[in-house]
N, C-alpha and C positions, 0 to 999 in steps of 0.2 A: 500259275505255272509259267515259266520264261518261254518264249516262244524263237523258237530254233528257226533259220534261215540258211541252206545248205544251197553251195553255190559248186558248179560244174564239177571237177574228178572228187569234190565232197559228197555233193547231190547223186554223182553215180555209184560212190563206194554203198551211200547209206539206203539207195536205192529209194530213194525219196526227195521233194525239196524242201518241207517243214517238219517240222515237229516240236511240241512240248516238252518238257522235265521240269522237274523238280529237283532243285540243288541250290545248296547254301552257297558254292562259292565257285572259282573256274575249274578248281583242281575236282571238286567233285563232279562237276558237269564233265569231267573231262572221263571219269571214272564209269559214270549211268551212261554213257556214248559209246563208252567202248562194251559195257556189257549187252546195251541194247543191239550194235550195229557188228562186235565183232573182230577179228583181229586187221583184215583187210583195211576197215574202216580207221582202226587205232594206227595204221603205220601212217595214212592220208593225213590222220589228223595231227600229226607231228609235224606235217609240212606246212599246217595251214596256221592261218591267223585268225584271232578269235576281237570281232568287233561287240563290245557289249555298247547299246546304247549308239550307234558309230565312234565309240574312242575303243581305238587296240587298248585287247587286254593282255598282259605278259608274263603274272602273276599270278599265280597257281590260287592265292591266297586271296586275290579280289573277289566280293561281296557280290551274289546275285540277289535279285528279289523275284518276284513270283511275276511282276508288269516289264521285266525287262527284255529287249531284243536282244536275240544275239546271232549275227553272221557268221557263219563258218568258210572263209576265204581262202583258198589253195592260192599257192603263187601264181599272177600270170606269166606269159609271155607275149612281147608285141613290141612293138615301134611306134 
């Protein structure tokens, strides 16, 4: 199972800051998040950026495996 890393307005939509799934690839991971966490969750996760491994994923289509990281990053703000 890929192991999930939810980082601040992610962390708070999914009301969590880890979690596991099971998904072949981003587009599915993107599909078990939203039915696990919900629609609040699914609008957040349109803003955020998905680090597989630390390389941005952009691509609906990229390959997960069952040992891989993955960040869920909302956009900051700062100086």
């Amino acid at each position: 199972m890929a192991t999930l890393r939810f980082f601040a307005g992610a962390a708070e939509a999914a009301q969590t800051e880890t979690a596991t799934l099971n998904a072949g690839t981003i587009g599915e991971l993107r599909t078990e998040l939203g039915e696990r966490y919900g629609n609040e969750f699914v609008r957040v996760l349109g803003l955020c950026s998905l680090l597989v491994n630390g390389a941005r994923a952009t691509d609906d289509a990229v390959a997960l495996s069952p040992t891989d990281a993955i960040d869920v990053l909302p956009p900051f703000a700062g100086g």
